[in-house]
C-alpha positions in Angstrom: 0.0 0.0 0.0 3.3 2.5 0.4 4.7 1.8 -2.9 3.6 4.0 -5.4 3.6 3.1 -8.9 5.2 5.3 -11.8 1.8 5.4 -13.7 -1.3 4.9 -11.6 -3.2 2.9 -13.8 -2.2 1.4 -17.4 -5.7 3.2 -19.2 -3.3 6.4 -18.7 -1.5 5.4 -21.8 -0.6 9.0 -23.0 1.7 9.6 -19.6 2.7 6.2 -19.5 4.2 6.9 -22.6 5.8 9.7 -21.7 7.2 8.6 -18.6 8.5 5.2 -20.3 10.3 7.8 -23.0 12.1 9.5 -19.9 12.8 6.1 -18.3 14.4 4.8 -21.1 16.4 7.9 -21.8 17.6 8.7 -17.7 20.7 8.1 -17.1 20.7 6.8 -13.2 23.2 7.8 -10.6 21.1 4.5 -8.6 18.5 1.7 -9.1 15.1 3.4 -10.9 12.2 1.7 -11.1 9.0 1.7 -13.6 5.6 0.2 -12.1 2.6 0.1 -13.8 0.1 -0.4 -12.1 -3.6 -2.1 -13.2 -5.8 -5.5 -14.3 -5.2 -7.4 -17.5 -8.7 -7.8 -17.8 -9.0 -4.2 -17.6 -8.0 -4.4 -21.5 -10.6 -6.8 -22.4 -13.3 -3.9 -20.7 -11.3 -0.9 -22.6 -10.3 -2.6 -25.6 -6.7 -1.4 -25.6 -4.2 -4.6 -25.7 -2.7 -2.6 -28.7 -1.9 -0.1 -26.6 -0.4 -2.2 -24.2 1.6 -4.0 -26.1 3.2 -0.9 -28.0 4.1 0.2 -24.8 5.6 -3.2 -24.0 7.7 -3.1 -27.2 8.8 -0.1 -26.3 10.0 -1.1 -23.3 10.9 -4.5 -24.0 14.7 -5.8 -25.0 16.6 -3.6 -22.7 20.1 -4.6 -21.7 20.0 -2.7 -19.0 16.6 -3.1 -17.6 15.5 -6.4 -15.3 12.0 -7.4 -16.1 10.8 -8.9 -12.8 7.2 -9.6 -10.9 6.0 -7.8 -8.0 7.5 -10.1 -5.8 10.8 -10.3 -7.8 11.1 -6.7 -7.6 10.0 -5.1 -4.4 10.3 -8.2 -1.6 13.9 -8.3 -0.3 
């Protein structure tokens, strides 16, 4: 309930965008982090899995970026 994701919900594609632009483009001093947070079948209800996955394109095939679940990511 403390963490707070980058982009509070995954409809907000435009600034999810935008913020996945910057992310890509920081160059960190120490360990960022980009959480997105929502329901899958959230894209079923808005129709916008093509959004998603540009986004995930986007993001995807970093070298430098570890792809991880919530537990992989935030739990010690």
């Amino acid at each position: 309930m403390e963490f707070q994701p980058t982009v509070y919900h995954h409809v907000e594609f435009d600034e999810m965008i935008k913020l996945g632009e910057a992310f890509l483009k920081a160059e960190p001093t120490e360990p960022m982090l980009f959480y997105v947070w929502g329901h899958a079948y959230e894209f079923d209800i808005f129709d916008d899995w093509d959004k998603m996955e540009a986004f995930c394109r986007m993001m995807a095939g970093q070298d430098d970026i570890f792809y991880g679940t919530n537990r992989e990511c935030l739990l010690p």
